[in-house]
C-alpha positions as CSV (number, residue, x, y, z in Angstrom):
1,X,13.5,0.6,-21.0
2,X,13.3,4.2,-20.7
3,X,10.9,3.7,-18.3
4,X,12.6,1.8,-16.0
5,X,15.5,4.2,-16.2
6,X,13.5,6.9,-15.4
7,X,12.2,5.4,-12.7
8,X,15.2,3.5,-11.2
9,X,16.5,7.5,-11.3
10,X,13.4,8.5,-9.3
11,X,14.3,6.4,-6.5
12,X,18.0,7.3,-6.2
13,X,17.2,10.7,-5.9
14,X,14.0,10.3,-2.9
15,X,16.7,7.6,-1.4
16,X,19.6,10.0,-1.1
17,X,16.9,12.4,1.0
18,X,15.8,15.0,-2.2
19,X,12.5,16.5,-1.9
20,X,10.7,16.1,-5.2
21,X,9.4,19.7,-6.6
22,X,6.5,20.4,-8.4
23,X,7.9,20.7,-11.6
24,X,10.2,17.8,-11.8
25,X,9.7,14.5,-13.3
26,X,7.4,11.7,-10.9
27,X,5.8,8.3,-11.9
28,X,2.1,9.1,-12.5
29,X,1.4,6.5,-9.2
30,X,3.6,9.0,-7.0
31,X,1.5,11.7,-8.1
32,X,-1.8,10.5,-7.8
33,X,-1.2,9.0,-4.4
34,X,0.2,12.3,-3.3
35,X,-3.3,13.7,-4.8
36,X,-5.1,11.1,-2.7
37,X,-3.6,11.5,0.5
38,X,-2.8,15.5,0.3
39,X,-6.7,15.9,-0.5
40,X,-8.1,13.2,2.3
41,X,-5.6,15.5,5.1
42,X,-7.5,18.3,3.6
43,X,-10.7,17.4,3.7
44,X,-10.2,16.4,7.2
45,X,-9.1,19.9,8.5
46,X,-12.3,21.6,6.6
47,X,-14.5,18.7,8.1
48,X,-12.8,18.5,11.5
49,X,-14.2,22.8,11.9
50,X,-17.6,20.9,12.1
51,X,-17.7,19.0,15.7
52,X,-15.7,21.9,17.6
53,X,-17.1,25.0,15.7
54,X,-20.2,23.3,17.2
55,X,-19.2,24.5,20.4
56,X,-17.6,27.9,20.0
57,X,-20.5,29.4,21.3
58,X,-21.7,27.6,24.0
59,X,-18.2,27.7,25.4
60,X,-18.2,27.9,29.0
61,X,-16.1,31.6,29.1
62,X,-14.9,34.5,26.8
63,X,-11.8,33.1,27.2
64,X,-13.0,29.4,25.8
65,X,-14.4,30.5,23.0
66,X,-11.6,33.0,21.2
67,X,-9.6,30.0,22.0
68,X,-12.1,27.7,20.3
69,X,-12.5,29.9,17.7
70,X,-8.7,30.3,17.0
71,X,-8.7,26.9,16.4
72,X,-11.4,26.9,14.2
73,X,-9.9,29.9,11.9
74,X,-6.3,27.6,12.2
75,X,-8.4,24.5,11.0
76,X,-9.6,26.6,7.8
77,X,-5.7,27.8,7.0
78,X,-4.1,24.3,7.4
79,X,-7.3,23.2,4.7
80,X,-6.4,26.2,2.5
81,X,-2.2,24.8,2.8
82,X,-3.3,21.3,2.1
83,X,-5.4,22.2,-0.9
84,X,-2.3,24.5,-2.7
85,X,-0.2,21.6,-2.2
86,X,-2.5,19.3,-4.0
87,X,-2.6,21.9,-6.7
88,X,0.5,21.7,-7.6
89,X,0.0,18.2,-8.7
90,X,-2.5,19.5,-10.9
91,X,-5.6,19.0,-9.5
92,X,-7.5,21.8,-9.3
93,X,-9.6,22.4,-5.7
94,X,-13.3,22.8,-7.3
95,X,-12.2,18.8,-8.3
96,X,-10.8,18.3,-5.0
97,X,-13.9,19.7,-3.1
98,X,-16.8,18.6,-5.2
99,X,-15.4,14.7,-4.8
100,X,-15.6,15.0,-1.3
101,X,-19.1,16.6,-1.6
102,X,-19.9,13.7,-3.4
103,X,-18.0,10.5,-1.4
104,X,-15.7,10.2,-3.6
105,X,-13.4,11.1,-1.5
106,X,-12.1,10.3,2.1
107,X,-11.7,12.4,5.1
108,X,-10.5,11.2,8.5
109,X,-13.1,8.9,10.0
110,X,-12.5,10.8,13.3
111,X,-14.8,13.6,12.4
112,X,-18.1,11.3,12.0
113,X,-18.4,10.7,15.7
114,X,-20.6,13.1,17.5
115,X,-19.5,15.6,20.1
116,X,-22.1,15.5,23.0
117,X,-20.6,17.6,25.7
118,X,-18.2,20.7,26.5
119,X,-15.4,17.5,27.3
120,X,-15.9,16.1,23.9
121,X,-13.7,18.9,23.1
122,X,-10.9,18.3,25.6
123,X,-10.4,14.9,24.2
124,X,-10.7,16.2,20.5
125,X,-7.9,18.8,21.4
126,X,-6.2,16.3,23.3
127,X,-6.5,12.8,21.6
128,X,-7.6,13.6,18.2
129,X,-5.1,16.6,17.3
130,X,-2.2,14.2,19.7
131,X,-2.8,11.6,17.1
132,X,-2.9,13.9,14.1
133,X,0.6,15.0,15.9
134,X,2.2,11.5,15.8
135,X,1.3,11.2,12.3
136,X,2.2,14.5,10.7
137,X,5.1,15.1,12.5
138,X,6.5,12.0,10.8
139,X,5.1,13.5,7.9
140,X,7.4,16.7,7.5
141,X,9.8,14.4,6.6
142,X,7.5,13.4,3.2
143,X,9.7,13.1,0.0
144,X,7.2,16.1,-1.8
145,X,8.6,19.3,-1.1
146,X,5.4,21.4,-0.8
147,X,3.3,19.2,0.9
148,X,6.6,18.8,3.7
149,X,6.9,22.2,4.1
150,X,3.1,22.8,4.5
151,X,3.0,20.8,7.3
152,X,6.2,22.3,9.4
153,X,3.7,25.3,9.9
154,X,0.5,23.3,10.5
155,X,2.3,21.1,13.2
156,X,3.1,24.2,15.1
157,X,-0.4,25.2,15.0
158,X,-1.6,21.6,16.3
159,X,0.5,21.4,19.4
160,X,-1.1,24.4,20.3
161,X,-4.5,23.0,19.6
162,X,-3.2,19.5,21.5
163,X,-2.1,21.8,24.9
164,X,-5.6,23.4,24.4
165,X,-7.7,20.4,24.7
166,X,-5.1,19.0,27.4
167,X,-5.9,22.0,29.5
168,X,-9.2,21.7,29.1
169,X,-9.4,17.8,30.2
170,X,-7.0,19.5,33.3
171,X,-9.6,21.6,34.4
172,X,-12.3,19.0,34.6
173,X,-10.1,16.6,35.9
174,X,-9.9,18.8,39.1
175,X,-13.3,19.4,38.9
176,X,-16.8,18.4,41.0
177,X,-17.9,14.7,40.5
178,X,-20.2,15.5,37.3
179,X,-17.3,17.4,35.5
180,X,-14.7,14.3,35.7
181,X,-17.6,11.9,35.0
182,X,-18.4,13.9,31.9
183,X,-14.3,13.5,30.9
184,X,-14.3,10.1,31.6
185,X,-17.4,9.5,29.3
186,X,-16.0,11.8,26.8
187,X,-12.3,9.7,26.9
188,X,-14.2,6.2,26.6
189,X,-16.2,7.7,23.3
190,X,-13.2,8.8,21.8
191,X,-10.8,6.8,22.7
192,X,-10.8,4.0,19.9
193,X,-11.6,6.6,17.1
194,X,-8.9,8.0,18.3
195,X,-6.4,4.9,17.0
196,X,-8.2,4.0,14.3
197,X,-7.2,7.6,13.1
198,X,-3.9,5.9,11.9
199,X,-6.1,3.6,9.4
200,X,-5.9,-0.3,9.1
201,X,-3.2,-2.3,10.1
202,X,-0.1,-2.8,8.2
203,X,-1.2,-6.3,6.8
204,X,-4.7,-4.5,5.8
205,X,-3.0,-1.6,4.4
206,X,-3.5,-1.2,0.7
207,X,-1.0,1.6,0.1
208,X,1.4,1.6,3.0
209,X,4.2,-0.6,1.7
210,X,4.3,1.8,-1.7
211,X,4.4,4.7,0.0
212,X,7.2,3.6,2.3
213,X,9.2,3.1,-0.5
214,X,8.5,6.3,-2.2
215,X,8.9,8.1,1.2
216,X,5.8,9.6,1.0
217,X,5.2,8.0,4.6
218,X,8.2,7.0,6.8
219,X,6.6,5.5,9.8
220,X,3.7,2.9,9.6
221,X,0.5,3.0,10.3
222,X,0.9,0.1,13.7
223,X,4.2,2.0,14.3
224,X,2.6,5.2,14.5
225,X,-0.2,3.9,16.5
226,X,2.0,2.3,19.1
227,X,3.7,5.5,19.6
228,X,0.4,7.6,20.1
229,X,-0.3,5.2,22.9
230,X,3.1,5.0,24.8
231,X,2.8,8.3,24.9
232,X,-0.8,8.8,26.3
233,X,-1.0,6.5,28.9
234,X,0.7,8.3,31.5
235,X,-1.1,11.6,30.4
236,X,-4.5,9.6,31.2
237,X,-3.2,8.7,34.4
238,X,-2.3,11.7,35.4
239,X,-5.8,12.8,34.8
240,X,-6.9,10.4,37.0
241,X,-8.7,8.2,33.6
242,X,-9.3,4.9,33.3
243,X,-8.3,4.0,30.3
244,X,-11.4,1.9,28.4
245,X,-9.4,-1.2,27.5
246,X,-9.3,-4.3,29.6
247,X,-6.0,-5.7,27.8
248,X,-4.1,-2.7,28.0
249,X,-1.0,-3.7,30.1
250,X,2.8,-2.7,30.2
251,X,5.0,-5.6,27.8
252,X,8.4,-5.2,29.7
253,X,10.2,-7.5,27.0
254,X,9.2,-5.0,24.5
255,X,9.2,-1.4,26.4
256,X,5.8,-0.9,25.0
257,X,2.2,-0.9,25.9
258,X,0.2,-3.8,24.6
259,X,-3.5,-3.1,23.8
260,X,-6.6,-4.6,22.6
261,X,-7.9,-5.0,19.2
262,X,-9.7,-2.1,17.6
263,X,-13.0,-3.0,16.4
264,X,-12.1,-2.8,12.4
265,X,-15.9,-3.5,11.8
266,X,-16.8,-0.2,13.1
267,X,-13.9,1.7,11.4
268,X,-14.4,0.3,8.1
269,X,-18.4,1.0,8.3
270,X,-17.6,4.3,8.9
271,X,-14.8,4.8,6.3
272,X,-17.9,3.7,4.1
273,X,-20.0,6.7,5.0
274,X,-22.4,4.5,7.6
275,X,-20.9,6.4,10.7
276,X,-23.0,7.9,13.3
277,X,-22.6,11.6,12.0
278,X,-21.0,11.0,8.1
279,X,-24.6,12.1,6.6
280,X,-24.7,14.8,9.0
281,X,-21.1,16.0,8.0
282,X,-21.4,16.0,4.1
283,X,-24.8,17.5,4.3
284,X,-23.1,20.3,6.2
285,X,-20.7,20.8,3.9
286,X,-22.9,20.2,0.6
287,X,-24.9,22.8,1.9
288,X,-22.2,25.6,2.6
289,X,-21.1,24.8,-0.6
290,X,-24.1,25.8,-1.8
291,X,-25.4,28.5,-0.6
292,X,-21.4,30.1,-0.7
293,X,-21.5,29.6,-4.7
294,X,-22.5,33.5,-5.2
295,X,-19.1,34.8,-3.1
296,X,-17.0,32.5,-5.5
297,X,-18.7,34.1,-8.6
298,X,-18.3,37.5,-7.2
299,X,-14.6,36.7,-6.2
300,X,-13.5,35.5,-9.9
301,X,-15.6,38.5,-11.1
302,X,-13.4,40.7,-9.1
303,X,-10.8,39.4,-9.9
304,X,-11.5,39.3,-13.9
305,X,-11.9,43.4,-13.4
306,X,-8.8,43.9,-11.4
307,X,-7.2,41.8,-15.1
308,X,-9.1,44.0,-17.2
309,X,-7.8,47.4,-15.5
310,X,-4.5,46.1,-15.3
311,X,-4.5,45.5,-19.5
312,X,-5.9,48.5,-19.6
313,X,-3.5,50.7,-17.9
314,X,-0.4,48.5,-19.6
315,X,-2.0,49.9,-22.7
């Protein structure tokens, strides 16, 4: 009974639009979805540096590549946010890191896809971080106070990232013959990643309807999905793409887009680790892990000195 008190309290307080704090009272599923989700958006900024930092120096100007690199270094703080939001769920981010290393944990399926030429990372910037958009600016509005506030600065960051992948797809667009043929084959690649970025439908969702109610989300998953394509349509048009769905067509009874179905095979293969770069990706990371294990130690040795000197001088 005390229970159900505590709980039916919970949800009065996330209904009347509180923010819950770190320190105050949350069902243990709140909390461990919170882990879940704040770690998998984590993981997904420290594995999304892979495919574009790739690139940084084969960019085709000085002026590409600080750009590309900016966005690299950005990728690395909005990991660092993510992961001092999930610790104050307590979960520490060794946990956090080495269950990723291991499978354990998710990252966006996105990131398994290979990126093959300079426009691969036009339509990252421009699909990939426009998606992550959609999604996270629904997400500032999350009923945890640290991970809403992480992501106020983080969505600033991505609609710069978004512009700079849009300018980039610009610039081909206006191109010779073999730079728009490149975009185009870089927009039909990415494309469908790019909507399965939302995850599975609504009636395939295993956590959506929960974390509605708990405000954790506030848009669905179809919802958000719909919205990312309304939205970037006319921007392919404008780049003179053809857009790689034979179904896509304007619904005027419903003022939205209709489009084909994503190929959920493929998504949830890759969501399994059997993608065409997942292998690739972890091995990266397993290995940076590795061989970066001696500036940790030094780090908490430092830091272990800088306690000792402090005593000593209190003394």
């Amino acid at each position: 009974m005390e229970m159900e008190i505590a709980l039916q309290k919970f949800q009065q307080y996330i209904d009347a639009e509180n923010k819950i704090e770190a320190k105050d009272w949350m069902p243990e599923g709140y909390r461990k979805t919170l882990i879940r989700q704040i770690g998998q958006h984590a993981h997904s900024e420290i594995i999304g540096m892979l495919p574009e930092g790739n690139w940084i120096t084969r960019a085709p100007s000085l002026r590409r590549k600080a750009i590309l690199l900016a966005k690299v270094q950005d990728e690395a703080g909005h990991g660092l946010y993510l992961y001092c939001a999930a610790e104050t769920m307590g979960v520490d981010r060794d946990t956090m890191t080495e269950e990723m290393l291991s499978g354990k944990a998710k990252y966006s399926s996105i990131f398994n896809y290979p990126t093959t030429s300079w426009a691969d990372i036009g339509a990252i910037g421009w699909l990939v971080d426009g998606a992550a958009i959609v999604n996270q600016v629904s997400l500032q509005r999350t009923s945890y106070g640290p991970y809403s506030r992480a992501l106020i600065r983080i969505c600033k960051e991505e609609s710069f990232h978004q512009r700079q992948g849009y300018e980039i797809c610009i610039a081909l667009s206006k191109g010779t013959a073999e730079q728009k043929k490149m975009l185009q084959d870089a927009f039909n690649r990415f494309w469908w990643p790019a909507l399965m970025m939302f995850g599975p439908s609504d009636k395939d969702s295993a956590h959506s309807s929960q974390n509605m109610i708990w405000k954790i989300k506030r848009h669905s998953n179809d919802d958000m999905r719909q919205k990312f394509v309304d939205m970037t349509v006319a921007q392919a048009e404008y780049l003179g793409l053809t857009i790689p769905d034979p179904d896509l067509k304007w619904n005027e009874e419903t003022g939205h887009y209709d489009f084909g179905e994503i190929d959920w095979t493929e998504f949830n293969e890759v969501v399994k680790g059997n993608g065409p770069c997942n292998k690739e990706r972890i091995a990266a990371k397993q290995k940076a892990w590795s061989e970066g294990a001696w500036v940790r130690e030094a780090a908490v040795a430092y830091a272990e000195k800088q306690k000792e000197k402090a005593a000593q001088s209190a003394a």
